[in-house]
Backbone as CSV, one residue per row, in Angstrom:
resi,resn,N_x,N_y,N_z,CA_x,CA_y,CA_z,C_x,C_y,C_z
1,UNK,9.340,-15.458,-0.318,9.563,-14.237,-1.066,10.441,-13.303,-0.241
2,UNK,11.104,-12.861,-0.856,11.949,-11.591,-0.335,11.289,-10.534,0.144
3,UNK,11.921,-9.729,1.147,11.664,-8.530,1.232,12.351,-7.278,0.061
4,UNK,11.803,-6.341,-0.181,12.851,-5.115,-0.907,13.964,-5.202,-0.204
5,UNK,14.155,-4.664,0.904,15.362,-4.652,1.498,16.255,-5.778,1.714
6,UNK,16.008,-6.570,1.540,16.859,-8.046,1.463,17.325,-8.261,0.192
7,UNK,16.090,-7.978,-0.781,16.526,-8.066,-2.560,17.140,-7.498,-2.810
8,UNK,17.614,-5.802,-2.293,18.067,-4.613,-2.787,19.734,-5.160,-2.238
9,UNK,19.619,-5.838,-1.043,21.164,-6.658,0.004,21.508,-7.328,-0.941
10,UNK,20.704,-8.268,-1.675,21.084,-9.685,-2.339,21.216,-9.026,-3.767
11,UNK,20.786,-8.032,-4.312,21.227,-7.830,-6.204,22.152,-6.786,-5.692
12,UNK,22.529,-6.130,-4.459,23.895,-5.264,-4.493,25.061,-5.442,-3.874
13,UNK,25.539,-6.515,-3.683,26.540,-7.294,-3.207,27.651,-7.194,-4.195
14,UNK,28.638,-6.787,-3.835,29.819,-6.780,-5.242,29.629,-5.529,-6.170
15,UNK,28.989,-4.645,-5.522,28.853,-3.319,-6.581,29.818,-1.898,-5.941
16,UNK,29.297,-1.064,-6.689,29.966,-0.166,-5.854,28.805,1.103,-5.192
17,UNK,28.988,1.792,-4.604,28.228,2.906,-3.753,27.340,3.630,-4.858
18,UNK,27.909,3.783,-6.113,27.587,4.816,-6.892,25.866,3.750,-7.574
19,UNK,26.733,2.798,-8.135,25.747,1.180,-8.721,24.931,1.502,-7.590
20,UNK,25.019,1.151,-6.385,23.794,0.721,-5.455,23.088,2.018,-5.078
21,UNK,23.026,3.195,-5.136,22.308,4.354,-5.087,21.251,3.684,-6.700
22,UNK,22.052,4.269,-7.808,21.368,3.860,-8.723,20.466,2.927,-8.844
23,UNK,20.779,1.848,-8.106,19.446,0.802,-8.256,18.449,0.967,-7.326
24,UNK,18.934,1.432,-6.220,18.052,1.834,-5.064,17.152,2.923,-6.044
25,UNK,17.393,3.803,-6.439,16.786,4.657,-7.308,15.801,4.265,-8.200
26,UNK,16.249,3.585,-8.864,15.299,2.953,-10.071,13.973,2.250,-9.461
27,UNK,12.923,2.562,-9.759,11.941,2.005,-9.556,11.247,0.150,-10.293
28,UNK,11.888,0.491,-11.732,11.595,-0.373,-12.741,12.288,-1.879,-12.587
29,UNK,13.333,-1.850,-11.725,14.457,-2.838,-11.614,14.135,-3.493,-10.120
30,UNK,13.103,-2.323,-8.921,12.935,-2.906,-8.016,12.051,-4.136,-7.751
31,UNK,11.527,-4.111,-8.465,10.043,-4.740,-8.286,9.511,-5.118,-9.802
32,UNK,9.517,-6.834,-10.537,8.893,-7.069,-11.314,7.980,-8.286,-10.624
33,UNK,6.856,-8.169,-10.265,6.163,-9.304,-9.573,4.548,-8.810,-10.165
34,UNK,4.356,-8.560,-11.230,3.533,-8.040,-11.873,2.355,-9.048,-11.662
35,UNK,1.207,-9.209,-11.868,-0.017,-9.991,-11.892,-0.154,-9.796,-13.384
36,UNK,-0.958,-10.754,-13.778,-1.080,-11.050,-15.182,-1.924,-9.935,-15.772
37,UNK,-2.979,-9.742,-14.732,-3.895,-8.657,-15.210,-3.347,-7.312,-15.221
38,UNK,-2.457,-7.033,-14.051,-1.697,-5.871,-14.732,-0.794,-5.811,-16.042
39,UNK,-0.348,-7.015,-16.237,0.497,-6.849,-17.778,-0.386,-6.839,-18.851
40,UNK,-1.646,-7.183,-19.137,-2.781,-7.270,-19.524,-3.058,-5.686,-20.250
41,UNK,-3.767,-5.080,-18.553,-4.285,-3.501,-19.271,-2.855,-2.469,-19.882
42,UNK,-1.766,-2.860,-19.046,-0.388,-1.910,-19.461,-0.410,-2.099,-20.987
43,UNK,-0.767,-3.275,-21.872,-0.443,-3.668,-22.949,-1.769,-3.369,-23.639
44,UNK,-2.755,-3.384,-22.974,-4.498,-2.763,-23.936,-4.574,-1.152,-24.335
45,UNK,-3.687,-0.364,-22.822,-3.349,0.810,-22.644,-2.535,1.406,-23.630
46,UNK,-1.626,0.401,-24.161,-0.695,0.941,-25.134,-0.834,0.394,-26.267
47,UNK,-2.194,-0.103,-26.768,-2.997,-0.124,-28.100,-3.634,0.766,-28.225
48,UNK,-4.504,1.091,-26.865,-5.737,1.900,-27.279,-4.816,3.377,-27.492
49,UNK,-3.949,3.742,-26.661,-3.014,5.153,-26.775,-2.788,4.910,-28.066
50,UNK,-1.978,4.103,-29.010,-1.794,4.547,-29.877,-2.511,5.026,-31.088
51,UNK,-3.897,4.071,-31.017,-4.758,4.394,-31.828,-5.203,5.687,-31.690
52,UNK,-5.847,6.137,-29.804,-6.337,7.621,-30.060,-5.369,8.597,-30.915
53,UNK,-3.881,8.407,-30.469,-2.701,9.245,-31.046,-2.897,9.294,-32.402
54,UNK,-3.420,8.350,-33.519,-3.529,8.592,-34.546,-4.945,9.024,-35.297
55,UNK,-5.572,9.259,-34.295,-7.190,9.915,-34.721,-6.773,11.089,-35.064
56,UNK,-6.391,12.224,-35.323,-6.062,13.217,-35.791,-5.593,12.870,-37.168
57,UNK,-4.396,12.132,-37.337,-3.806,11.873,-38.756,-4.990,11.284,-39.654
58,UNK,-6.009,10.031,-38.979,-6.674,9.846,-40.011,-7.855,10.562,-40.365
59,UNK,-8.222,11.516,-39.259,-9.491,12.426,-39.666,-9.107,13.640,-40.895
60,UNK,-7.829,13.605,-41.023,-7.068,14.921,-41.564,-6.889,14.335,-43.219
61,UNK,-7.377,12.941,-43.023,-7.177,11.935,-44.862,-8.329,11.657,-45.018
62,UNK,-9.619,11.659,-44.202,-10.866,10.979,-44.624,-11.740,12.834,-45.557
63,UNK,-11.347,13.434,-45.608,-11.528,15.096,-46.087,-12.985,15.268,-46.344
64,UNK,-14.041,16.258,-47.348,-14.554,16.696,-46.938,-15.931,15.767,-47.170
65,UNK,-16.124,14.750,-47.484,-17.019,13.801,-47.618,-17.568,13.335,-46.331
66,UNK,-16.612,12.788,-45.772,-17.244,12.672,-44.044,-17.756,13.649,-43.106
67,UNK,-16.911,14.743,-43.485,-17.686,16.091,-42.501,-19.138,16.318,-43.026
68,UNK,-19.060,16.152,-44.422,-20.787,16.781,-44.830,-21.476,15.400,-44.651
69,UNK,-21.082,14.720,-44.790,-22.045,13.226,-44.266,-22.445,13.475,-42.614
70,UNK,-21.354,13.799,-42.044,-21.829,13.698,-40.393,-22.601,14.930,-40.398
71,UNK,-22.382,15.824,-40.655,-23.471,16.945,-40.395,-24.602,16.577,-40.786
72,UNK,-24.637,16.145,-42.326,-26.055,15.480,-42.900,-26.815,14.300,-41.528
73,UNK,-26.203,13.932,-41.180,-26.776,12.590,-40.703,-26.524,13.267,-38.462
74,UNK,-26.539,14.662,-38.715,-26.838,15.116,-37.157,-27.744,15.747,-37.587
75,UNK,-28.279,16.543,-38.442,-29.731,17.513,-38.863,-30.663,16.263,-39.265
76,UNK,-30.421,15.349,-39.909,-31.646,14.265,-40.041,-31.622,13.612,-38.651
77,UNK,-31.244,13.277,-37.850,-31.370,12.660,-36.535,-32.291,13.958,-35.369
78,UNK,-32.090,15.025,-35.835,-32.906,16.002,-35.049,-34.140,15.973,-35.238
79,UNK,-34.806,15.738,-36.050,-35.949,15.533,-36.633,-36.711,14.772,-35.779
């Protein structure tokens, strides 16, 4: 396996000063040696985000039937 600094030698060969700042820069381009389990949660992470993101839109369509049900069914659970 490479080192960064050897990889960063070996993908900037033939570029110019401006290119090789830029890649030196980039984080995303330095390093893909991911473990499976990290590609795993990155991809569970960006199911479960999207779903919370849309808990607002669907609480805002289920209207006033569910609110008086959940209240109903938190005063009978006190009991």
């Amino acid at each position: 396996m490479r080192s960064p600094t050897n990889e960063a030698t070996y993908i900037n060969k033939g570029k110019s000063a401006e290119q090789k700042t830029i890649h030196e820069w980039l984080t995303v381009i330095s390093s893909r040696n991911a473990k499976w389990w990290c590609s795993t949660f990155h991809n569970i992470t960006a199911m479960v985000g999207t779903g919370v993101l849309n808990l607002p839109y669907a609480m805002s369509h289920l209207g006033w039937y569910v609110l008086v049900y959940r209240d109903y069914m938190s005063i009978e659970n006190r009991v």
